[in-house]
Each structure stands twice: as C-alpha cells, then as structure tokens.
N, C-alpha and C positions, 0 to 999 in steps of 0.2 A: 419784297420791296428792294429799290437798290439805293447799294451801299455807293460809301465813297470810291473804294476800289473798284469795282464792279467794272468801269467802264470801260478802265484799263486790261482788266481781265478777261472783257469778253473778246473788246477787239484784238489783243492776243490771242486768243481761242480761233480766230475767225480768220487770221494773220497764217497760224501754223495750219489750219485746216487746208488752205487757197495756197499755200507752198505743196502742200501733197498732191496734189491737181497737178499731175503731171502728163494724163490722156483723158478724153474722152468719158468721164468715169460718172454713170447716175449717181451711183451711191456717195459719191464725192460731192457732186453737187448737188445732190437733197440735202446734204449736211448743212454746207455751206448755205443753202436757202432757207432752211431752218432757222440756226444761228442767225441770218440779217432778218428772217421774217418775227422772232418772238423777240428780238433788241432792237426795236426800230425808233429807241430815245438815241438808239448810238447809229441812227442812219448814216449821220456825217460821216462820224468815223470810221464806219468800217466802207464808204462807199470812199472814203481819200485811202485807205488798203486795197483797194479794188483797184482802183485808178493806177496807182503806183503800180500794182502787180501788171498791170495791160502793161504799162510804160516798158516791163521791163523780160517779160516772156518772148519765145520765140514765139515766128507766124505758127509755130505749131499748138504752142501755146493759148493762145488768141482762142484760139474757137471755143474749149472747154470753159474757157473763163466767162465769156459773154455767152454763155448758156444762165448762168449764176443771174444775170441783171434781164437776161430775155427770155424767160423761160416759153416754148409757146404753145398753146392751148391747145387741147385734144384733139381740135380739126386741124391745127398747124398754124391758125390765127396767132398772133401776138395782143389778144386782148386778157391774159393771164399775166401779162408783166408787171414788174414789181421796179419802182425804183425811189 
C-alpha cells in the first residue's frame, strides 16, 4: 500500500534511473518502463520527470528516452505504448 513518502521516493527512483540513460540501453529502459508501468498513481509525476529530461538531453539523447513513453510492438506497431 502506499505510504505518504512513497511518491516522492519513487519519482526519485525513476528520476536517477532516466539520468543513467545515457545511450541506447534496453536494460535501462525495461527499468525505467517498469518503474512507470507498476506506479501509475504517480503517472503525472514521473511523466513531468520525463518531460523535463527531453527538455533538456542532447539530440543524442532524445532517442533512448522516447523509447521509455513509445515502446513498439513485436511487429514495430506502436500499439504497445504506454502513456
């Protein structure tokens, strides 16, 4: 059940994971889609983390992170997205 803390601490948790997201990295962002997919009371929060991070990554950047919000389906569909 969650606590009062909880929401601060996940979006931290989800915060420092998406700063390690430095290339390309699945296992990086299974993490990171985990994390938003079992806290999705803290949708907002961790999608105003997300947001902020695009703001502020390089073009190189970009790509791995909107892997995290577009993930896409086994034939390369985009009907497995999460947002």
């Amino acid at each position: 059940m969650d606590g009062p803390g909880d929401s601060a601490e996940i979006v931290e948790d989800f915060k420092e994971a998406l700063l390690d997201l430095k290339i390309n990295s699945k296992p990086a962002i299974d993490v990171l889609t985990v994390i938003a997919k079992e806290n999705t009371t803290y949708a907002e929060a961790i999608s105003d983390v997300l947001e902020e991070h695009i703001k502020t990554v390089s073009l190189e950047g970009i790509f791995p992170t909107s892997l995290i919000v577009f993930r896409p389906g086994p034939n390369g569909n985009s009907q497995h997205c999460w947002y």
